[in-house]
mmCIF file as Biopython writes it, N, C-alpha, C and O atoms, coordinates in Angstrom:
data_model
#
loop_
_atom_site.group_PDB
_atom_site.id
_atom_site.type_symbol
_atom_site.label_atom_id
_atom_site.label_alt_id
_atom_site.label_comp_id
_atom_site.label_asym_id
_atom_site.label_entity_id
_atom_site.label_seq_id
_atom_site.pdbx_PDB_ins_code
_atom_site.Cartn_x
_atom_site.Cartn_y
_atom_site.Cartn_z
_atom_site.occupancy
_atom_site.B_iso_or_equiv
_atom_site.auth_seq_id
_atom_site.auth_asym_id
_atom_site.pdbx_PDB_model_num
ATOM 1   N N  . UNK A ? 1  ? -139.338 126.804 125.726 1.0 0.0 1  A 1 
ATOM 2   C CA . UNK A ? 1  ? -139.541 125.729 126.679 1.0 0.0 1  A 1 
ATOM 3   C C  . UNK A ? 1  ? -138.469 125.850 127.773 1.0 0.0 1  A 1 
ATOM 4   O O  . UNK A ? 1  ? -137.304 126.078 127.446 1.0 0.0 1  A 1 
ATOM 5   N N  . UNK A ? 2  ? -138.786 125.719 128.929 1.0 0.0 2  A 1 
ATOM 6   C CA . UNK A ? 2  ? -137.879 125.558 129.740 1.0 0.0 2  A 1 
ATOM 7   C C  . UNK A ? 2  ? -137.418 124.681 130.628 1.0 0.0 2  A 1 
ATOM 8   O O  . UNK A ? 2  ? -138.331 123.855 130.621 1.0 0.0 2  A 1 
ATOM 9   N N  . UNK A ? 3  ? -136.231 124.095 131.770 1.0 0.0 3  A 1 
ATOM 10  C CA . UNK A ? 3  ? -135.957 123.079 132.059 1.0 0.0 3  A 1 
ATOM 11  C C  . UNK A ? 3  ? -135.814 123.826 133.406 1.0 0.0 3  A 1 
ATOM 12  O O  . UNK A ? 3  ? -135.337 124.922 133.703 1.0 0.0 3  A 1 
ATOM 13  N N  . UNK A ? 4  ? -136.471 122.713 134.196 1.0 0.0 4  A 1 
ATOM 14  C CA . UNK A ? 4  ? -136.222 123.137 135.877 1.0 0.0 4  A 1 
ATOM 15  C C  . UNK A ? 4  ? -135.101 122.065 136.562 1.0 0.0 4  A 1 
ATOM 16  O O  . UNK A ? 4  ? -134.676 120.990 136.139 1.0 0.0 4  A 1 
ATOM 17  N N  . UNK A ? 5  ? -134.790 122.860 137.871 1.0 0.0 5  A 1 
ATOM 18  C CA . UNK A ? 5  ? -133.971 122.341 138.615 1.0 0.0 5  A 1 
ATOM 19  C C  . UNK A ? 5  ? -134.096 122.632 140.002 1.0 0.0 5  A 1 
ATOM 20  O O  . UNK A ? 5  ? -134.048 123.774 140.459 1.0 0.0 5  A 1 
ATOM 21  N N  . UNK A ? 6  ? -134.352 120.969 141.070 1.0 0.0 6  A 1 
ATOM 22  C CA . UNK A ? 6  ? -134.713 121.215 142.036 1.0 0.0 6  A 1 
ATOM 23  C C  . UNK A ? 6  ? -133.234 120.847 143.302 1.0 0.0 6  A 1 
ATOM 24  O O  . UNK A ? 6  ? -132.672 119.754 143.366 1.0 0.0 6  A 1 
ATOM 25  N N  . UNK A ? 7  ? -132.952 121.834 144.006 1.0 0.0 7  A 1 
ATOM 26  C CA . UNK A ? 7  ? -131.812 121.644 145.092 1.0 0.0 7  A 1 
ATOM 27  C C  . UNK A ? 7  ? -132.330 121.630 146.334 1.0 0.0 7  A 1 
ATOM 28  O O  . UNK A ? 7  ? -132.980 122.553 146.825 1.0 0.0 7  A 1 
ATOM 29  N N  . UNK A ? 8  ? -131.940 120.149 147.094 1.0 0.0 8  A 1 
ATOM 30  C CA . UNK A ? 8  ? -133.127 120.555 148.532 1.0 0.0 8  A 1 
ATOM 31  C C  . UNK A ? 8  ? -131.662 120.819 149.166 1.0 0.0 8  A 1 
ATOM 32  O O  . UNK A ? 8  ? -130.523 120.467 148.860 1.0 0.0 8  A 1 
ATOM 33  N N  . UNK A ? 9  ? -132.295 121.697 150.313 1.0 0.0 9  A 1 
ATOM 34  C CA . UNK A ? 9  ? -131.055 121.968 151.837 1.0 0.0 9  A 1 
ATOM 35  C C  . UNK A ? 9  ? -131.513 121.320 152.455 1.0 0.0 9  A 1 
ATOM 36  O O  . UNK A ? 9  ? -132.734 121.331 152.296 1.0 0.0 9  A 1 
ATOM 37  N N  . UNK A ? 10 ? -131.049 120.419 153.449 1.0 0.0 10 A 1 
ATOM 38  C CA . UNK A ? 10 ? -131.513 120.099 154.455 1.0 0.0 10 A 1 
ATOM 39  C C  . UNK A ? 10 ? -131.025 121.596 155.854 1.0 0.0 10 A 1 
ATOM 40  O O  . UNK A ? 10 ? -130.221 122.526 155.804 1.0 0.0 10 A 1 
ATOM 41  N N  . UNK A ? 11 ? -132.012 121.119 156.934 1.0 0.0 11 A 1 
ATOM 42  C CA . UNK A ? 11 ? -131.861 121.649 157.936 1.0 0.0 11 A 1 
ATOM 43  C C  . UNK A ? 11 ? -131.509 121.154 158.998 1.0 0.0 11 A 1 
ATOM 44  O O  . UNK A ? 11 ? -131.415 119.927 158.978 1.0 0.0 11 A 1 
ATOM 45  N N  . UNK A ? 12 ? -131.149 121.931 160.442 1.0 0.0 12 A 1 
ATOM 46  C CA . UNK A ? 12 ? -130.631 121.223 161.476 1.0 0.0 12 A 1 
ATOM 47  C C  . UNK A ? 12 ? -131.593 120.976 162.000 1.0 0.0 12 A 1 
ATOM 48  O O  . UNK A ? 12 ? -132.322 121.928 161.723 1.0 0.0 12 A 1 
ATOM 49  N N  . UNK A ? 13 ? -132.508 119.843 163.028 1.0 0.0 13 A 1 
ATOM 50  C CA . UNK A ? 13 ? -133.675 119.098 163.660 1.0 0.0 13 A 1 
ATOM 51  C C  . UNK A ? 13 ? -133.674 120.568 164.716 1.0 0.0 13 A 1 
ATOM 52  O O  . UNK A ? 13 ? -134.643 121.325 164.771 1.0 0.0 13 A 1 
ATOM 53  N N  . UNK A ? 14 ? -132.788 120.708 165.263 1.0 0.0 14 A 1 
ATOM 54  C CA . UNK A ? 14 ? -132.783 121.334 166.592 1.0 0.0 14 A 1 
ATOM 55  C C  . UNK A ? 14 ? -132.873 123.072 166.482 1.0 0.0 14 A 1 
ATOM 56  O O  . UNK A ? 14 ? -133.380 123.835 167.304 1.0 0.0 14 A 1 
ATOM 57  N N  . UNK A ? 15 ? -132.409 123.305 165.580 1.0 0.0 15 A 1 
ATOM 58  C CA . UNK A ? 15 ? -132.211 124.788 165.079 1.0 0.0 15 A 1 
ATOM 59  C C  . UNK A ? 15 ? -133.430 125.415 164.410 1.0 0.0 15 A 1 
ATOM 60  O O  . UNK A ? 15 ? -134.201 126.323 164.719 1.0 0.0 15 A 1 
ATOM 61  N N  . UNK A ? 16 ? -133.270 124.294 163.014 1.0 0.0 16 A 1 
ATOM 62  C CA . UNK A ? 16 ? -134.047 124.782 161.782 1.0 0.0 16 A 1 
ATOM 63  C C  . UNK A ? 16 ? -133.115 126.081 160.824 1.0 0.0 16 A 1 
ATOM 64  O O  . UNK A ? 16 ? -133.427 127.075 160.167 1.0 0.0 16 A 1 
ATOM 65  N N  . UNK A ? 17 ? -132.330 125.649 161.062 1.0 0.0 17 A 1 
ATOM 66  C CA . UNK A ? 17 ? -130.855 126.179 160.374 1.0 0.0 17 A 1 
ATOM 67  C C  . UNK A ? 17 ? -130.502 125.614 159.252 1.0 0.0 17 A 1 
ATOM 68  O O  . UNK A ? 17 ? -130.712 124.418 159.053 1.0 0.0 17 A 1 
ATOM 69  N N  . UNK A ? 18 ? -130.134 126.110 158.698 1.0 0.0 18 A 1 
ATOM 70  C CA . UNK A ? 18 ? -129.573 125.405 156.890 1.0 0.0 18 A 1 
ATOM 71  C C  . UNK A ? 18 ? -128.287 124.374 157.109 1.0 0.0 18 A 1 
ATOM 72  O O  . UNK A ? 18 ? -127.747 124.363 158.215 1.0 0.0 18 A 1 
ATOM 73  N N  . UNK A ? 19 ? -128.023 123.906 156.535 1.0 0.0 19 A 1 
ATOM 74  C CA . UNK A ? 19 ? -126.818 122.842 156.573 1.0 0.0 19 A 1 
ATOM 75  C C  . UNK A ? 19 ? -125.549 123.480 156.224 1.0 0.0 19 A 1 
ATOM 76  O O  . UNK A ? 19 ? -124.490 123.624 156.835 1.0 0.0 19 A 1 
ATOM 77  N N  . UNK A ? 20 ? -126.011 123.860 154.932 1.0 0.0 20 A 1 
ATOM 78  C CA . UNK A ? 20 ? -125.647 124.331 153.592 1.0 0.0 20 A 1 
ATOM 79  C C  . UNK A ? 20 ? -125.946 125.695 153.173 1.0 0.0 20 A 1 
ATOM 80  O O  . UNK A ? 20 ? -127.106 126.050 152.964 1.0 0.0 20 A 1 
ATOM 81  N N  . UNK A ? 21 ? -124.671 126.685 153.007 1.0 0.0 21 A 1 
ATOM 82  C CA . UNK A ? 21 ? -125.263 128.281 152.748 1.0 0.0 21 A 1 
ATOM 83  C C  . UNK A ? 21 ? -125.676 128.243 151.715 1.0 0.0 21 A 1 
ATOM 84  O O  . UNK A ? 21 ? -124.920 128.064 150.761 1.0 0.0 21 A 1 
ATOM 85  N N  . UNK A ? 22 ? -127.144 128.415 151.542 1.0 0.0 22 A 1 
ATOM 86  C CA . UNK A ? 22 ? -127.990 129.020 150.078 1.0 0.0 22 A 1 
ATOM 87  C C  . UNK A ? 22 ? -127.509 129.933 149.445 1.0 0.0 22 A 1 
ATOM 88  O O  . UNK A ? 22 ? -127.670 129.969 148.225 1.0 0.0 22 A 1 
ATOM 89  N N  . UNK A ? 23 ? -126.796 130.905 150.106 1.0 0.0 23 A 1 
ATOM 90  C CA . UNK A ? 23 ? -126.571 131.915 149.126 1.0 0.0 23 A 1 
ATOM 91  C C  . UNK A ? 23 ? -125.708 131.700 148.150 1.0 0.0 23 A 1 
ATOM 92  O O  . UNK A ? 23 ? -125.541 132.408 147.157 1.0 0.0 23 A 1 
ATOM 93  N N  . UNK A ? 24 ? -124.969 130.391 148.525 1.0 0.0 24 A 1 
ATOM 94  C CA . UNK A ? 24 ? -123.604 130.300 147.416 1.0 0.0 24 A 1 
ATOM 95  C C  . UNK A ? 24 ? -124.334 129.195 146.559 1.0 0.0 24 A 1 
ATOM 96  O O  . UNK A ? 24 ? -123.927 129.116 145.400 1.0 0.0 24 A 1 
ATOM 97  N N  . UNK A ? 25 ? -125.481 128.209 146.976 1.0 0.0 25 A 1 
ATOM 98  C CA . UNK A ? 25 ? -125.900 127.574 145.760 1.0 0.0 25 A 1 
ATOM 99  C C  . UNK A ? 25 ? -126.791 128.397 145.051 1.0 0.0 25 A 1 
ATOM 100 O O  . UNK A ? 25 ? -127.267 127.869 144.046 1.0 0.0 25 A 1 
ATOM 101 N N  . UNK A ? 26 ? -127.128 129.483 145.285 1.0 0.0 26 A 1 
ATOM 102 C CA . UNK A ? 26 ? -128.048 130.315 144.811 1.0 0.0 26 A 1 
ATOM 103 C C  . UNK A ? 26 ? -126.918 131.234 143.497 1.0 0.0 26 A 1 
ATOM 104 O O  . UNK A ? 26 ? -127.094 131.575 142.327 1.0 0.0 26 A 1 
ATOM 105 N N  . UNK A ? 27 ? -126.109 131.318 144.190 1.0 0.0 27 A 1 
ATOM 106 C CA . UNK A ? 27 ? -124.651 131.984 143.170 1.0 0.0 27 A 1 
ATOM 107 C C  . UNK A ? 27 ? -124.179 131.410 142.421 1.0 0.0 27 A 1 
ATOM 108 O O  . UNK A ? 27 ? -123.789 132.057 141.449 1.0 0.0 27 A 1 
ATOM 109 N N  . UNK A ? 28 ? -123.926 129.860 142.412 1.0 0.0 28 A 1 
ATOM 110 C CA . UNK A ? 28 ? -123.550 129.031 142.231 1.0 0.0 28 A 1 
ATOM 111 C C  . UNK A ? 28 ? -124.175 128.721 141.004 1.0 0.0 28 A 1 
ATOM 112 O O  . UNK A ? 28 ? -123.544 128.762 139.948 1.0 0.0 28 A 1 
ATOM 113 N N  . UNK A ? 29 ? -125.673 128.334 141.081 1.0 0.0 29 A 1 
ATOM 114 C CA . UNK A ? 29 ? -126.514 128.033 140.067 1.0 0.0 29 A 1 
ATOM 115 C C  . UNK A ? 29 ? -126.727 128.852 139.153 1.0 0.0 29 A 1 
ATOM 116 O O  . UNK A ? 29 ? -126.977 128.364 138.051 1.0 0.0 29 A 1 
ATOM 117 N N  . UNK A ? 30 ? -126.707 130.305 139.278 1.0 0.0 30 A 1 
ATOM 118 C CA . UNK A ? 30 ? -127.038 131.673 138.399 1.0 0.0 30 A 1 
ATOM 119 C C  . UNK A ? 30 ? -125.921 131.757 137.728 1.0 0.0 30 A 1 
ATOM 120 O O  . UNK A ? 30 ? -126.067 132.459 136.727 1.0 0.0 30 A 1 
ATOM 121 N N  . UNK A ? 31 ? -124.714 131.279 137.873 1.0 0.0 31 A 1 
ATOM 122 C CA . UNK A ? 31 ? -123.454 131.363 136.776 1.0 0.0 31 A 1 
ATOM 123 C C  . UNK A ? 31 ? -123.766 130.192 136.213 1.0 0.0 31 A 1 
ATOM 124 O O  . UNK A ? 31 ? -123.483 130.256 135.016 1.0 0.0 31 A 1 
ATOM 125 N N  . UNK A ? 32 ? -124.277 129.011 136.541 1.0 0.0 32 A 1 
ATOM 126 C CA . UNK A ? 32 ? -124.221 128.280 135.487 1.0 0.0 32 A 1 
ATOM 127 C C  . UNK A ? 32 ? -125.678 128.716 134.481 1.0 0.0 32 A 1 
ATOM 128 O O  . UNK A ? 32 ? -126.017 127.704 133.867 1.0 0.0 32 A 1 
ATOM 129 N N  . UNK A ? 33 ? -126.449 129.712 134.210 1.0 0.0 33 A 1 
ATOM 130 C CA . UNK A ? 33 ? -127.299 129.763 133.396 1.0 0.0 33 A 1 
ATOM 131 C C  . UNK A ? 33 ? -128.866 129.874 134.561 1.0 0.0 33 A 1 
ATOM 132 O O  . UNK A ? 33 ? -129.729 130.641 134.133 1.0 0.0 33 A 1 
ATOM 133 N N  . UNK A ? 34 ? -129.137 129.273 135.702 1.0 0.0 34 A 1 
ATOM 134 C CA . UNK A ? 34 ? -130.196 128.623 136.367 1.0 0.0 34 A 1 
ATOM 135 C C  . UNK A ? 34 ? -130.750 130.328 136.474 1.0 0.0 34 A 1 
ATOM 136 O O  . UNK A ? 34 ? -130.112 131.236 135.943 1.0 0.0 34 A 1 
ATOM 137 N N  . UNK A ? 35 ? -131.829 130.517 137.126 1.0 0.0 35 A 1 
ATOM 138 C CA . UNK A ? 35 ? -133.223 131.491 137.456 1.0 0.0 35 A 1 
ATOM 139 C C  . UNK A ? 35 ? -133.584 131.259 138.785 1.0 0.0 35 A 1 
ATOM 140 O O  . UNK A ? 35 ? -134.482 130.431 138.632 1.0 0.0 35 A 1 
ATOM 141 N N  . UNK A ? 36 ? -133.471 131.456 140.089 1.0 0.0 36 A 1 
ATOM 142 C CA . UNK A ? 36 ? -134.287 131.447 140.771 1.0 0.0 36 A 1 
ATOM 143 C C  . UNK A ? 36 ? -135.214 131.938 140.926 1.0 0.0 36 A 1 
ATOM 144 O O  . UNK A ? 36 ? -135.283 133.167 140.945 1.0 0.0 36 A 1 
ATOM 145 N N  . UNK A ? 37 ? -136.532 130.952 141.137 1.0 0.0 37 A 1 
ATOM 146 C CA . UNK A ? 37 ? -138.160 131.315 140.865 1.0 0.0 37 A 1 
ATOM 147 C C  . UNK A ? 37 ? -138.677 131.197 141.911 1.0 0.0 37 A 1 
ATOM 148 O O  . UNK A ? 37 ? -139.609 131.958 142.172 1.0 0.0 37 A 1 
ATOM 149 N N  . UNK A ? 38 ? -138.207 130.084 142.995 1.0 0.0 38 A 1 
ATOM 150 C CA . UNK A ? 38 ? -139.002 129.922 144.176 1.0 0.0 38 A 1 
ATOM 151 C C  . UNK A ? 38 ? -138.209 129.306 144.971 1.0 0.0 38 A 1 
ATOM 152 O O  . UNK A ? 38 ? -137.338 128.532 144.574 1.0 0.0 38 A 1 
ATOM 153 N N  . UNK A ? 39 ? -138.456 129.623 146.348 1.0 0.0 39 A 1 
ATOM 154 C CA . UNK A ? 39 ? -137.619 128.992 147.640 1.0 0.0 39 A 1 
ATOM 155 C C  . UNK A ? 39 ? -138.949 128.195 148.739 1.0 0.0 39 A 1 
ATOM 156 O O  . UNK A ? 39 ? -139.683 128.870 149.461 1.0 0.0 39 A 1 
ATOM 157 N N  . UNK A ? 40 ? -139.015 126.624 148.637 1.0 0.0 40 A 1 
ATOM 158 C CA . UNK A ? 40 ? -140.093 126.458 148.945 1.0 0.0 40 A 1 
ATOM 159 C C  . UNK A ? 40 ? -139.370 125.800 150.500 1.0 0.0 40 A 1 
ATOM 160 O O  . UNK A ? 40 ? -138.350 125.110 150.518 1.0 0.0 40 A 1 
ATOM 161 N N  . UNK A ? 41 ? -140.280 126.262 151.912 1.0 0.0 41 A 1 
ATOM 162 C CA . UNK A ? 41 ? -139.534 126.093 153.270 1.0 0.0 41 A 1 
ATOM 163 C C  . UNK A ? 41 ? -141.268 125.197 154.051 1.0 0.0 41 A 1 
ATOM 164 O O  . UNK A ? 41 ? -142.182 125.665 154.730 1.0 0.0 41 A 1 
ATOM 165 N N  . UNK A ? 42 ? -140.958 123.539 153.393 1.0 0.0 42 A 1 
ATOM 166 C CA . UNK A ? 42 ? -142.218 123.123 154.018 1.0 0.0 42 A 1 
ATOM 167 C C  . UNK A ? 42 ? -141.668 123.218 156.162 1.0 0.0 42 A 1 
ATOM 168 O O  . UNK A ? 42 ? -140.716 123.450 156.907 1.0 0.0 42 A 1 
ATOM 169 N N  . UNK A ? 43 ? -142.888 122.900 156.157 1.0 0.0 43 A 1 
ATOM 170 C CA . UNK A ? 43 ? -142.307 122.623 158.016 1.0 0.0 43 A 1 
ATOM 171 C C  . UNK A ? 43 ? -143.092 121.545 158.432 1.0 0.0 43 A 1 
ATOM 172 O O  . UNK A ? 43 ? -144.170 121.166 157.974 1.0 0.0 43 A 1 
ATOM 173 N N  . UNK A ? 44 ? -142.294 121.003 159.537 1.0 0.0 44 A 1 
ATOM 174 C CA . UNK A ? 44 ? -142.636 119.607 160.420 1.0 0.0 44 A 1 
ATOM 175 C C  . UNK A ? 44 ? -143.712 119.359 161.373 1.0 0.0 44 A 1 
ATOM 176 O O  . UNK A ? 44 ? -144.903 119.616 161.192 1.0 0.0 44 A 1 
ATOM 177 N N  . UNK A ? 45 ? -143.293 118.948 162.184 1.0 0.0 45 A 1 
ATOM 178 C CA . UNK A ? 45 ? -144.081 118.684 163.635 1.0 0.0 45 A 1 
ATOM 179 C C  . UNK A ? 45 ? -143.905 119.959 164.520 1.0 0.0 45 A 1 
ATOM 180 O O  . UNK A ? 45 ? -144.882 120.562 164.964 1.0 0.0 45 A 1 
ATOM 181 N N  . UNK A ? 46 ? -142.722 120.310 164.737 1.0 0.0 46 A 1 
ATOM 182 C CA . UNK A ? 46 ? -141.823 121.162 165.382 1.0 0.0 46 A 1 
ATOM 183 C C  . UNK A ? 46 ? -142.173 122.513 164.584 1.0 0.0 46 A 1 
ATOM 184 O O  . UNK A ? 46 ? -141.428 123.492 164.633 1.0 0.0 46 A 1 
ATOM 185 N N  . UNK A ? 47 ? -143.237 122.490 163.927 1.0 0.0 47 A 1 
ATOM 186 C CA . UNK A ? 47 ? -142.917 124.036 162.725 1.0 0.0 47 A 1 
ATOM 187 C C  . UNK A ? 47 ? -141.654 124.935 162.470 1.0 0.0 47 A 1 
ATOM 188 O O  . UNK A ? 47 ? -141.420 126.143 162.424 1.0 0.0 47 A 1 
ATOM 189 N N  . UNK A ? 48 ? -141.019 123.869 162.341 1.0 0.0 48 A 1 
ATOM 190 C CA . UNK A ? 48 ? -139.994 124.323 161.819 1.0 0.0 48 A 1 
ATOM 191 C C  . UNK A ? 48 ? -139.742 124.000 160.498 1.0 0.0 48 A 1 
ATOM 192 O O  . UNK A ? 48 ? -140.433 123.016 160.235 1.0 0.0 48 A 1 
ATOM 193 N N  . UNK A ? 49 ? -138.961 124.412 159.343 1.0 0.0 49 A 1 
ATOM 194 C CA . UNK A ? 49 ? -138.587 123.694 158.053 1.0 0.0 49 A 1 
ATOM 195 C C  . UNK A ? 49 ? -137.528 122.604 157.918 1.0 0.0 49 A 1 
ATOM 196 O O  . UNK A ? 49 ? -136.394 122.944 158.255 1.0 0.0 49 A 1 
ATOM 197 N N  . UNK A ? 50 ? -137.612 121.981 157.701 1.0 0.0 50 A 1 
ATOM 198 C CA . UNK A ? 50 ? -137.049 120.298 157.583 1.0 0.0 50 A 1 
ATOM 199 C C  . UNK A ? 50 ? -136.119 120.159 156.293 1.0 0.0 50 A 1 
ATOM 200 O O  . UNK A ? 50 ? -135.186 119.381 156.097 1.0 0.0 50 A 1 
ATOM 201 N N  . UNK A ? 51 ? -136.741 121.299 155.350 1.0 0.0 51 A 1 
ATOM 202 C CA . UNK A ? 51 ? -135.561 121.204 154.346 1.0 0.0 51 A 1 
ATOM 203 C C  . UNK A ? 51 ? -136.091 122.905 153.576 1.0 0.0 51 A 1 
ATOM 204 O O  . UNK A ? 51 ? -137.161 123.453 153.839 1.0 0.0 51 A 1 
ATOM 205 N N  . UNK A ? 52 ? -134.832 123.562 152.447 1.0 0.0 52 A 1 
ATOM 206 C CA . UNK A ? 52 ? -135.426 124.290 152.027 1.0 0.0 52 A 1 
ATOM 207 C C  . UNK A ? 52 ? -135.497 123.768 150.705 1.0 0.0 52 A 1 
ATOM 208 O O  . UNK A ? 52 ? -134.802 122.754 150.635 1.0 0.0 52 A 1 
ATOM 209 N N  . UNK A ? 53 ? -135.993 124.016 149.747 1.0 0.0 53 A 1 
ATOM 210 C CA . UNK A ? 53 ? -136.504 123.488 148.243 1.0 0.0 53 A 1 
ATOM 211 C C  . UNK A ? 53 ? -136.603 124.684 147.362 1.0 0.0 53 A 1 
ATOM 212 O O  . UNK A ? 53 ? -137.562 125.430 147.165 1.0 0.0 53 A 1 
ATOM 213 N N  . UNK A ? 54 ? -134.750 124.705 146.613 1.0 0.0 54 A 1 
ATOM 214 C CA . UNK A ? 54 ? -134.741 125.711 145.961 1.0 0.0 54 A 1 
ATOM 215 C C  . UNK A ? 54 ? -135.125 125.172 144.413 1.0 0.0 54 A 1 
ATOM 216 O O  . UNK A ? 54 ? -134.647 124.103 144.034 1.0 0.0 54 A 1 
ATOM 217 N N  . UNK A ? 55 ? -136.061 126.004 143.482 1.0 0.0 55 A 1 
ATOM 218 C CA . UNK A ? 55 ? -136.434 125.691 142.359 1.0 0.0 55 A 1 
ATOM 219 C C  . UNK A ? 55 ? -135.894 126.724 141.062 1.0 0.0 55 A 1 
ATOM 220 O O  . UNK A ? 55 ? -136.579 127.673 140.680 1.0 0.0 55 A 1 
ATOM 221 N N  . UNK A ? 56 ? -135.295 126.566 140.792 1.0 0.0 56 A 1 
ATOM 222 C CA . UNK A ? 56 ? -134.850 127.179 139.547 1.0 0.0 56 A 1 
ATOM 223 C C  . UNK A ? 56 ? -134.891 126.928 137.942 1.0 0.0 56 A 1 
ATOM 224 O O  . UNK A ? 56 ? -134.396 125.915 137.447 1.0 0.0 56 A 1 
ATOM 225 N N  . UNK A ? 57 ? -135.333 127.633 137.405 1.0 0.0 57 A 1 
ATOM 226 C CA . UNK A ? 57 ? -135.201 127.601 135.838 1.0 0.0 57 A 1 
ATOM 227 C C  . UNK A ? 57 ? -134.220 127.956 134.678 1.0 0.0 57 A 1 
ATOM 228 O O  . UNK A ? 57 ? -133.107 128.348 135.027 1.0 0.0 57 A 1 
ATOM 229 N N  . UNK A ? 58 ? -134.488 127.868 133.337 1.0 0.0 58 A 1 
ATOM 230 C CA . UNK A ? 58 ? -133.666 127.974 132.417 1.0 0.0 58 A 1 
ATOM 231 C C  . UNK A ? 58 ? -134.190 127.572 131.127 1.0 0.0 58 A 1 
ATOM 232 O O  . UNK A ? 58 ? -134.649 126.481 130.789 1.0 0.0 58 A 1 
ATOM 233 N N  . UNK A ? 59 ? -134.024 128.774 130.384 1.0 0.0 59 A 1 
ATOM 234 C CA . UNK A ? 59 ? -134.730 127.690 128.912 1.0 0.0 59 A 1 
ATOM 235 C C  . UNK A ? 59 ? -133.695 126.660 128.151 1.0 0.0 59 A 1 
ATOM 236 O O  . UNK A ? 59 ? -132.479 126.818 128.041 1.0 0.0 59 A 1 
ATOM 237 N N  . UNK A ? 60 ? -134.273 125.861 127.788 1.0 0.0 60 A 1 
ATOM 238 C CA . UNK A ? 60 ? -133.459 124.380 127.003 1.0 0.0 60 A 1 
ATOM 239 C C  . UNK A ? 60 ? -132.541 124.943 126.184 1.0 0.0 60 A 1 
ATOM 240 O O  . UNK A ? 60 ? -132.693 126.148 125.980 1.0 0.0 60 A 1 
ATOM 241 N N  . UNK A ? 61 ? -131.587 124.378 125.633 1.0 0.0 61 A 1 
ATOM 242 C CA . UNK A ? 61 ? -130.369 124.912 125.108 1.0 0.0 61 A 1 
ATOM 243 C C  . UNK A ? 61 ? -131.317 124.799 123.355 1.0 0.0 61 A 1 
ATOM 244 O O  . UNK A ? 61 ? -131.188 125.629 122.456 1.0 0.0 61 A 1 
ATOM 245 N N  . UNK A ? 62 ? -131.907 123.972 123.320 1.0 0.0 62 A 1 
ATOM 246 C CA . UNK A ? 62 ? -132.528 123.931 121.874 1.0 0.0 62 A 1 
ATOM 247 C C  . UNK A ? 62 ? -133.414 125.397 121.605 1.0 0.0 62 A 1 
ATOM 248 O O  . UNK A ? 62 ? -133.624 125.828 120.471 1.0 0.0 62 A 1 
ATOM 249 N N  . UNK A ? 63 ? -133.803 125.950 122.637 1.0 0.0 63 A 1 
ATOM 250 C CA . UNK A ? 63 ? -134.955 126.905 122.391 1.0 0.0 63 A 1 
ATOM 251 C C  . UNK A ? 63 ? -133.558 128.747 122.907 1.0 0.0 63 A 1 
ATOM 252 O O  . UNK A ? 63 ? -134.019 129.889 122.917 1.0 0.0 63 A 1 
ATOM 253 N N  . UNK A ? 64 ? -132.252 128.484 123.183 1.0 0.0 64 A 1 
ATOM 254 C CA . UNK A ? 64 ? -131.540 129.616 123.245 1.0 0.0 64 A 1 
ATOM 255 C C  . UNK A ? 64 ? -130.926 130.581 121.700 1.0 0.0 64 A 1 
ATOM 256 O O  . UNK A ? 64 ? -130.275 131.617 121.837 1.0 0.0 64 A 1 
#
């Protein structure tokens, strides 16, 4: 069984730039145990992305 975990970034309105460098919550999360499975980048009015929606996994500590 496994347990997910969702981290949103926000972005800049004007850019569509990250706030926040992904790569270090992406680093960040993989030492603590996490999987990145998917990087979901919806977009606005502006087609731009408004936030990014990182999703990561891990199986439950009961099922390790």
């Amino acid at each position: 069984m496994y347990e997910y975990k969702f981290v949103r970034i926000r972005t800049s309105i004007w850019s569509g730039l990250p706030k926040q460098d992904y790569r270090k919550v992406i680093q960040t999360e993989t030492k603590e145990g996490w999987r990145l499975i998917q990087i979901l980048t919806p977009t606005g009015i502006s087609m731009l992305p408004s936030f990014y929606e990182l999703i990561f996994e891990r199986l439950k500590a009961e099922f390790v």
